[in-house]
N, C-alpha and C positions, 0 to 999 in steps of 0.2 A: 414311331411309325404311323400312328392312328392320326394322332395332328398332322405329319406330313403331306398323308391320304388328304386329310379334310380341308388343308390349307390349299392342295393343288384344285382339289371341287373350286372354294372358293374364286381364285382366279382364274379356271376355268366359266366360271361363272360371272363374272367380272365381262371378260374377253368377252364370250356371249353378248352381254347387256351392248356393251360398247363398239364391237364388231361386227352386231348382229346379221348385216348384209352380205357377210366373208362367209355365216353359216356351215351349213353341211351337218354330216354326223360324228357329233361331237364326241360321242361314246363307244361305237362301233365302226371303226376302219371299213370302209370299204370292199376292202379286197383281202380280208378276214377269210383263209382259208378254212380255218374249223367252223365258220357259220354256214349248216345248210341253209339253202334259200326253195321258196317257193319250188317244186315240181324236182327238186336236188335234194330229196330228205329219204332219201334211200338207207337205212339204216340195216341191213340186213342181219347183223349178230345177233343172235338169241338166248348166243350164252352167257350167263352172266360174268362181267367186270369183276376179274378177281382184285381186290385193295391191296396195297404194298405191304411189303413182308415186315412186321415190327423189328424194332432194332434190339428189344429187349429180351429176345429170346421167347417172347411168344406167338400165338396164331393170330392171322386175326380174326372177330368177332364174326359170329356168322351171326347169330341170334342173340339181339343187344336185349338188355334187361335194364329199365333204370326207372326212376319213380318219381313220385309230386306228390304234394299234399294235399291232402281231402278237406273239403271244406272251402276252404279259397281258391282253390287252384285244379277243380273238377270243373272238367267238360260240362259243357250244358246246352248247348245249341249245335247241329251238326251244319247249319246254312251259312257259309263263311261271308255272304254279303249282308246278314243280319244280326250281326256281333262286331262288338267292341273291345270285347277283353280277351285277353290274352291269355288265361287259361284254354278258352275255345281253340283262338287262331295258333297257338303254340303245337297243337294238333293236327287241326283243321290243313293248316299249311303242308302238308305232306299229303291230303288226299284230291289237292286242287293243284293246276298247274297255271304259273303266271307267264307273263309274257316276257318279263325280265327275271334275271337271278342275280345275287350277290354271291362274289367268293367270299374266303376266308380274310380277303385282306378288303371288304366291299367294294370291290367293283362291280359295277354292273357287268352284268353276261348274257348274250342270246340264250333264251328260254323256245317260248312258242315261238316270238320273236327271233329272228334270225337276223335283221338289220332294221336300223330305224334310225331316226333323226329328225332334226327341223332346221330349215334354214335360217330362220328369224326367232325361234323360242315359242309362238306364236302356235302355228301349226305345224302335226306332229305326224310322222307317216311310220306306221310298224310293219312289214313283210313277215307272213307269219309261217310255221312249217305247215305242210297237205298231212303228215301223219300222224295227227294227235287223236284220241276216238275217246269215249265216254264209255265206260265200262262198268255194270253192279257191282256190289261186293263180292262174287264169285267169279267176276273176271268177265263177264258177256258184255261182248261189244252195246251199245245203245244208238250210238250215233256218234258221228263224228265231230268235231272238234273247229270250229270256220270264225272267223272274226268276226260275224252276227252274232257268236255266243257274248262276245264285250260288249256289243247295240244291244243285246237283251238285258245284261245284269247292269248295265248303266242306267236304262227305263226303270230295271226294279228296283234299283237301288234310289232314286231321285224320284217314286210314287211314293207317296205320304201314307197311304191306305196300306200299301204293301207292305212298305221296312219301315216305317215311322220316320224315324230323322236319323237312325244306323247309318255309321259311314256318309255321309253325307257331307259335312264339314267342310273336309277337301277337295269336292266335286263343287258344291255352289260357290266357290271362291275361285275358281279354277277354270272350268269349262264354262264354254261360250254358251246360252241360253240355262242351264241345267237351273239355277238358281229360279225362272220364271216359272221351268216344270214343276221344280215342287212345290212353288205356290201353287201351281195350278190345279194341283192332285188336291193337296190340303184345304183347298178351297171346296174341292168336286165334292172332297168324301163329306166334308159338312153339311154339304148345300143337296148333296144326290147319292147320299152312305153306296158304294157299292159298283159305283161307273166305275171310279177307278181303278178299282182293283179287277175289271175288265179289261182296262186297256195292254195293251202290247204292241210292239215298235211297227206293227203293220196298222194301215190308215190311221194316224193318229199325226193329225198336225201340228199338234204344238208338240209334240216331240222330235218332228222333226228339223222345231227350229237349235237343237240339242246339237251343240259339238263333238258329236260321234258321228262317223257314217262307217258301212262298209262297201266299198268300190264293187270289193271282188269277194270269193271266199277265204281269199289271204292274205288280202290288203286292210286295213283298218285305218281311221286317218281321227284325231281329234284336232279338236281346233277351242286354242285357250284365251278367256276373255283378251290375256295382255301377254304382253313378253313375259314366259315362265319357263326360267333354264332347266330349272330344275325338275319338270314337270317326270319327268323322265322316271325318276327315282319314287315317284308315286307305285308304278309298276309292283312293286314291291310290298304294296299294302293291299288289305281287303278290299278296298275301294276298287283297285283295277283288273280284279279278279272274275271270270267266265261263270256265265252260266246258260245250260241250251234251254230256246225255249221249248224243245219238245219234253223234257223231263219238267219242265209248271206243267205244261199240258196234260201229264203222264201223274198227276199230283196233284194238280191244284193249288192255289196261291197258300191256302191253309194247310194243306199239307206239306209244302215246301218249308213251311215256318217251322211245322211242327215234324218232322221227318228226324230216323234216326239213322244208326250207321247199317243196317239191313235193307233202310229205304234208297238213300242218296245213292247218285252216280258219285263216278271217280274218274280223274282224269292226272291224276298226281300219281307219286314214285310208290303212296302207299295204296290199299284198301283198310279201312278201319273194320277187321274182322270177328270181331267179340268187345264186346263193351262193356262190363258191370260197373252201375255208378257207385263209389268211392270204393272199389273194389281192384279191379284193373280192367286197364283195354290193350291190346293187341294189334298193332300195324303188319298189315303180312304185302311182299312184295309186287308191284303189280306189274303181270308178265309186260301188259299192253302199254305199260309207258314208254314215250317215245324215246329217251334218252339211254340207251346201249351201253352209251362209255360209262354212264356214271356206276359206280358199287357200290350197291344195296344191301342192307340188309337183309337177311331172310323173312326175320321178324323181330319186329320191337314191342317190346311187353312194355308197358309204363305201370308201375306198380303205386295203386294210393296209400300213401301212410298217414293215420291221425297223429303220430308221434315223432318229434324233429330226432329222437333217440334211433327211430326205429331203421332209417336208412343204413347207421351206423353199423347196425345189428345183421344187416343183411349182406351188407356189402363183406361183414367180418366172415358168415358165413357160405361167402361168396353165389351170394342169389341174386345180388343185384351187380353191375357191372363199374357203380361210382357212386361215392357219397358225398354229400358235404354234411361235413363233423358238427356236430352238438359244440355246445362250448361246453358240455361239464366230459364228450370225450376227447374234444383237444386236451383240454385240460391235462387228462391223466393220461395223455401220452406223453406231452412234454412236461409233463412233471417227473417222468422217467426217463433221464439221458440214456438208460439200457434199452428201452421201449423201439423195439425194430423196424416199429410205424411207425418212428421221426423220420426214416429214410425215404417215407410215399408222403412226407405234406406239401401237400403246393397247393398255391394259389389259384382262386378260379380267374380268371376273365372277367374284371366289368363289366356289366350287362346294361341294355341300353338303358334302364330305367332312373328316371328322378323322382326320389318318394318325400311325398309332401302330407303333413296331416292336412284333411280336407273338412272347415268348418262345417256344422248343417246348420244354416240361418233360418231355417223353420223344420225346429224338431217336432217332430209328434211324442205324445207319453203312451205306453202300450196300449190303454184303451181308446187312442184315435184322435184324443184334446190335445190343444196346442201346447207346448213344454213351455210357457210363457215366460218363465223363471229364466230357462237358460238360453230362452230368445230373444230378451231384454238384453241380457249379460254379455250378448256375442257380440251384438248391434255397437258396442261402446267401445272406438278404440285403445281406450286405458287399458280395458278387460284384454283385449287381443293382445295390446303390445305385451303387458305383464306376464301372459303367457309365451308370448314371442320371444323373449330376454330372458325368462325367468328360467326354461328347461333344460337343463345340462344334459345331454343325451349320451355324453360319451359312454357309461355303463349300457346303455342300450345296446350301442354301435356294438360294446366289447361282445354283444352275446352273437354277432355275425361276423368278427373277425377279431379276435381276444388278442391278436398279432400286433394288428395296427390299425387298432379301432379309428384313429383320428382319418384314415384312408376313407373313410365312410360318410367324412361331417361332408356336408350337403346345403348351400345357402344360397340359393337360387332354382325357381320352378323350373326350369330347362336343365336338359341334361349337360354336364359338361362334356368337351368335343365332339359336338354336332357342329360346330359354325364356326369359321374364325373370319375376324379382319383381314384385310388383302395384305395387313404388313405382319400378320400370323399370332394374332391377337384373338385367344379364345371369347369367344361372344362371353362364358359367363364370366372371364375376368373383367370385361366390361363391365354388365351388372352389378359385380359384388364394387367395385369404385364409386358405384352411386348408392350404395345400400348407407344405409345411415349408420353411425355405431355400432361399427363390426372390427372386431381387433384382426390385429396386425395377424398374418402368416407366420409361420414357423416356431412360434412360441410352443409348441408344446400342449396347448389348451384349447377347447371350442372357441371360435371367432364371435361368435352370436350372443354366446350368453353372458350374461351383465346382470347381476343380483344386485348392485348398487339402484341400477335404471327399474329391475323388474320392481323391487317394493317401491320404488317412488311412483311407478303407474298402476302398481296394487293400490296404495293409499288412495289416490287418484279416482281410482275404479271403484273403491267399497265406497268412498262418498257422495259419486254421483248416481250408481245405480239404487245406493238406498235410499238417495231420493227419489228413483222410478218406484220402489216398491222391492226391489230387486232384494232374495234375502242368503243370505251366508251362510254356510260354505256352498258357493253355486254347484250343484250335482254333474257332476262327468259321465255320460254315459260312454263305454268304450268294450265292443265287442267280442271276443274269440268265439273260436269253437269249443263246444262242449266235448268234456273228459281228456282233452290233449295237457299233460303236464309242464310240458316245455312252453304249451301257450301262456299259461296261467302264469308261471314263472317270469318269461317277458313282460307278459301284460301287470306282474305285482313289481317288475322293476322302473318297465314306464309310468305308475303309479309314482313308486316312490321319486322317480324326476320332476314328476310335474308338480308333488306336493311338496319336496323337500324344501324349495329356499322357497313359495309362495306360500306355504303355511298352508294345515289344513282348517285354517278358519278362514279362506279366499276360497276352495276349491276342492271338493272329493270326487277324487274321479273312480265311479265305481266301475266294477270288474263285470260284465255280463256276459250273458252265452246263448250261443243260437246253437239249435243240433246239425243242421245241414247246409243250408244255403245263406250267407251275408245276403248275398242279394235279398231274396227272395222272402227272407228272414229279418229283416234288419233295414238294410237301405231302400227295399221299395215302401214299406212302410215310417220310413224316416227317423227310427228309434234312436240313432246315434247322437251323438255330440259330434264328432269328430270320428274321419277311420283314418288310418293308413294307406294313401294309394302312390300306388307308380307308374307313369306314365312315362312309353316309349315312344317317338316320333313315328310315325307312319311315311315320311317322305324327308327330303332332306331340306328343311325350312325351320326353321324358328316358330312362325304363324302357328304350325301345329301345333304345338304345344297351349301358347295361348290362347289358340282358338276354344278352348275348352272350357273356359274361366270367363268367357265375356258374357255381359247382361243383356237379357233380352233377345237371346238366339237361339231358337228348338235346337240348333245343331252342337251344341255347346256339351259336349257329354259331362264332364263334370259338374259344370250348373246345371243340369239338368236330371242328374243322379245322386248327388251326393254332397251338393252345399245349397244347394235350391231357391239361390241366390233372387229368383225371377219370383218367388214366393215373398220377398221382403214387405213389409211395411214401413219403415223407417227413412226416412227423407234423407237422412244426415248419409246411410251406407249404399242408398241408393245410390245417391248422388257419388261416391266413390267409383262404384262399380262401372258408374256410368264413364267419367273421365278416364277410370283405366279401357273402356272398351273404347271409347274416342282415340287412345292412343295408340291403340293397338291397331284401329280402322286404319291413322295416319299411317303407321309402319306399313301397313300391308297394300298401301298405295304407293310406294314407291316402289319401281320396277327397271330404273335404269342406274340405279346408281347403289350395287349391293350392301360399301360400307355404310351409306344413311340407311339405307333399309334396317340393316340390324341397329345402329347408332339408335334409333327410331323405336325399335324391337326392348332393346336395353331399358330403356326410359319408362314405355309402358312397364316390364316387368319388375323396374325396382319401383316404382309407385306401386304395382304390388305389394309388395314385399312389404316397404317401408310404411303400409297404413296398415299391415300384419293381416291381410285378407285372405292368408294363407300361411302356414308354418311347413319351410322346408324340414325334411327330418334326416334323410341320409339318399347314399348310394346303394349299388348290392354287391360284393364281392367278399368271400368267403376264403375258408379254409375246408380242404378236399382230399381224399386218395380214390382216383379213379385210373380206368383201363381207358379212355379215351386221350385223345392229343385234342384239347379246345382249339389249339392253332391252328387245325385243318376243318372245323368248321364253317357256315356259311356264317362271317361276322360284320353286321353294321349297327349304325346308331340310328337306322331307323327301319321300318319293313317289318313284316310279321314271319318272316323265314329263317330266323337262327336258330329255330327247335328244326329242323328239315332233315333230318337222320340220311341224307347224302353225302356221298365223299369224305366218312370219317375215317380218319386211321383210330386204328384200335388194337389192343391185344389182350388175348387172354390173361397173359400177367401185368401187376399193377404197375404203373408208371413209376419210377424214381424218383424224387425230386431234382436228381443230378439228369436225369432223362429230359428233366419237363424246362430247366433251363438252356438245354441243346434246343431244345423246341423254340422258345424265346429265342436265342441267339440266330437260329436261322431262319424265324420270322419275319425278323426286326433286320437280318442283311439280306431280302427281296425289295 
């Protein structure tokens, strides 16, 4: 069903390019009788939306309970237009409301937005509802809600002084001027520290040569450099999300950045009412949101755990509402065909993310000096392919899905089913066609790995680097958190992958630990080798993804965080970087002809691939017994809104597995 969804986007998207004059609203019908419009948003219910009766004999949830892991996966920023990761936005998303919504099956949905469209792809026109209001965390009105809050977070989001280059990415590629605003800011703050972060969308000329306007207070109109079908689906990311500016004004630009869940407005289904960091936070319902039909929860507790066990523990004691299983308690449930918890495992849901280890080509050593050793070592594609080839990950995969670890193997930086060819052609089974020495499908075995190829580019690699000076076994830096056992255990088994067939006379990759924050701990100080990340689409393009990885662009969050590529010295990886971002410029200039776009997209990304400038590692999808139906979730492959605790079904008793393929079955015939 998810390719069929994404197949019909694409020629959708096609028709657009090629009939662009035929236009109209290509996502919302017209005469869409459930969309209120402008001065028709009369929503007078007060009571809450009671959720449909479980079929399993239980209630449903009034007060969800469910949890994340600390350390990676703790909130840290409460300003959704000043974040990029998705710990944040996976919260944040329920206390902000957008202009667009995705259902269960991703479609787009009037939100604030109640009708929009463009007749040419070009420029974009949103009608937005009159009753949306900004409310504290106690529920007190602040201000209302008008399409100058989009002119204001678009101003702050594209000031260089304000958000640095946050979200950014898909605004300077996107919209008409925004790309000359941030130079302009970035230029101001060097040249006059301080104007910028003065300005705001009133008297300010060059901002208003910016593809935002607002007509009215419920009209909003952008206007994009070139034909962009898809512009639409951005809605759905931080990037296209509200902010008023009486609340800077009520805060200041510093305090906006630095503001917590006590300080911030709300204009989302939640208020973020208690916070303790790596302890738990508390979503409680907000009377004042505008949407009536949807059903809320009362409250959602997100509970942090330092221990992959300890979800298990809770959910057995029934405090939490779903878990996904340890592999050592999979294990010993279906080690037990008596065991009564075979009858709740299933499956979670694909999540949108594609997890790639991401090299650091200028590590620092803990006291601040360059790791020159292991900045030599990256720089050499022998060294990268040998590790490229050489990692069998399957026992990794087995510790997120011991079922059918091989569901997990991952060989390409983009997610699969985000994009297909017009003749229904998944974009990454494009890419993997061009991937160089990748085995066949269906064998039973990782595609990728080749211990024949890895020690012939191990041999390769200890003779050339020892001629730089380079000396063996090149040292692995590679992260967890402190005191988490299940980390240690992953992190001793992706050891024993990367050393087993490359020998630890190539490579020790040691175990290290930060107490709280990776960032803050770890990658702004540049300690790693390599981490683990996964990156979800923010809109429904390809570009996105890329965008991240090209050299020489502030906006690039992964070269810019975590492989710091624009820090090289090296001619030889330079000059790689540089052709992959040439190729990637060419793809993202084509706008009328969808299959060369991605044909285009493909190219750039297996020259990725294939010079080993990054090592795909897996997908995410698990084994689970939870009280939630994932089918009735808000689900896409791209947007920061599928944590949005809206319109779930749920029940107090656990799901069946005989339950949860009813659920599949009637997903899959809508």
């Amino acid at each position: 069903m998810k390719r069929k969804a994404t197949r019909i986007l694409a020629m959708l998207l096609t028709a657009l390019l090629v009939l662009s004059a035929c236009g109209g609203n290509n996502n919302q019908p017209a005469d869409n009788n459930n969309a209120n419009t402008p001065g028709n948003t009369d929503n007078t219910n007060t009571t809450p939306t009671e959720p449909p009766a479980p079929s399993n004999g239980g209630e449903p949830i009034k007060d969800l309970v469910t949890w994340e892991s600390s350390g990676t996966r703790e909130l840290e920023e409460f300003f959704i237009l000043h974040t990029e990761r998705a710990a944040d936005l996976n919260v944040l998303c329920n206390a902000y409301s957008p202009l667009l919504e995705i259902d269960n099956y991703g479609k787009l949905q009037p939100a604030v937005a109640t009708k929009w469209g463009s007749e040419d792809g070009k420029t974009w026109t949103f009608e937005l509802r009159d009753d949306v209001t900004w409310v504290d965390m106690e529920g007190n009105e602040k201000a209302k809600c008008t399409a100058q809050d989009w002119v204001t977070a678009m101003e702050w989001i594209l000031n260089f002084e304000k958000n640095g280059a946050n979200n950014t990415s898909m605004l300077v590629t996107m919209v008409e001027g925004a790309m000359d605003y941030y130079n302009y800011t970035k230029e101001l703050a060097e040249t006059n520290p301080g104007a910028a972060m003065a300005l705001t969308t009133e008297n300010n000329p060059e901002f208003d040569k910016v593809g935002v306007k607002a007509p009215d207070d419920y009209t909003l109109n952008y206007t994009c450099i070139n034909n962009t079908p898809y512009f639409d689906t951005l809605c759905t990311s931080a990037a296209l999300y509200p902010i008023s500016q009486a609340e800077i004004d009520e805060k200041g630009v510093d305090g906006m950045v630095g503001m917590n869940n006590t300080q911030m407005w709300y204009n989302g289904p939640y208020t973020i009412t208690e916070y303790i960091m790596n302890n738990e936070k508390i979503l409680t319902r907000n009377p004042s949101y505008w949407d009536k039909d949807a059903y809320l929860f009362d409250t959602v507790t997100i509970v942090m755990i330092d221990e992959a066990t300890k979800d298990d523990e809770l959910f057995d004691t029934g405090e939490v509402d779903n878990t996904e299983l340890s592999e050592s308690t999979l294990n010993t449930i279906r080690s037990n065909p008596d065991d009564p918890d075979n009858d709740y495992l299933v499956e979670t849901r694909f999540r949108k993310f594609s997890y790639q280890y991401q090299l650091n080509f200028a590590k620092n050593n803990p006291d601040g000096t360059p790791d020159t050793n292991w900045n030599t070592a990256v720089t050499s594609e022998a060294f990268r392919k040998a590790l490229y080839y050489g990692v069998n990950l399957e026992t990794t995969w087995a510790r997120l899905n011991q079922v059918n670890p091989l569901n997990l193997e991952n060989l390409c930086f983009t997610m699969q089913g985000l994009l297909y060819f017009e003749d229904g052609t998944d974009y990454t089974e494009r890419v993997i066609e061009k991937l160089e020495n990748i085995g066949p499908a269906g064998t039973g075995s990782p595609r990728r790995f080749n211990e024949e190829l890895a020690l012939q580019y191990k041999e390769q690699a200890m003779e050339e680097l020892t001629a730089k000076g380079v000396t063996f076994p090149v040292q692995m830096d590679y992260y967890i958190k402190a005191g988490g056992g299940s980390a240690l255990d992953g992190a001793t088994v992706l050891k024993e992958n990367f050393e087993r067939t490359l020998g630890k006379d190539f490579i020790n990759l040691n175990i290290c630990e930060f107490v709280s924050s990776l960032q803050q701990e770890v990658v702004n100080p540049r300690l790693q080798s390599f981490t683990g990340n996964g990156w979800g689409a923010d809109y429904g393009d390809v570009e996105n993804f890329l965008d991240q990885i090209v050299y020489g662009d502030d906006n690039a969050y992964y070269a810019n965080n975590y492989t710091n590529i624009n820090d090289l010295t090296d001619p030889d990886t330079i000059a790689l970087f540089e052709e992959f971002t040439r190729l990637e410029r060419e793809a993202k200039n084509i706008f009328d002809d969808p299959d060369a776009r991605y044909e285009k997209f493909a190219e750039a990304e297996a020259f990725l691939l294939n010079h080993a400038l990054t090592i795909p590692s897996n997908y995410e999808n698990a084994w689970q017994m939870t009280k939630i139906n994932d089918y009735s979730k808000m689900h896409a492959l791209y947007g920061c809104q599928t944590y949005t605790y809206k319109n779930w079904e749920t029940s107090t008793e656990p799901y069946t597995a005989e339950a949860y393929a009813q659920f599949v079955e009637n997903y899959n015939a809508n």
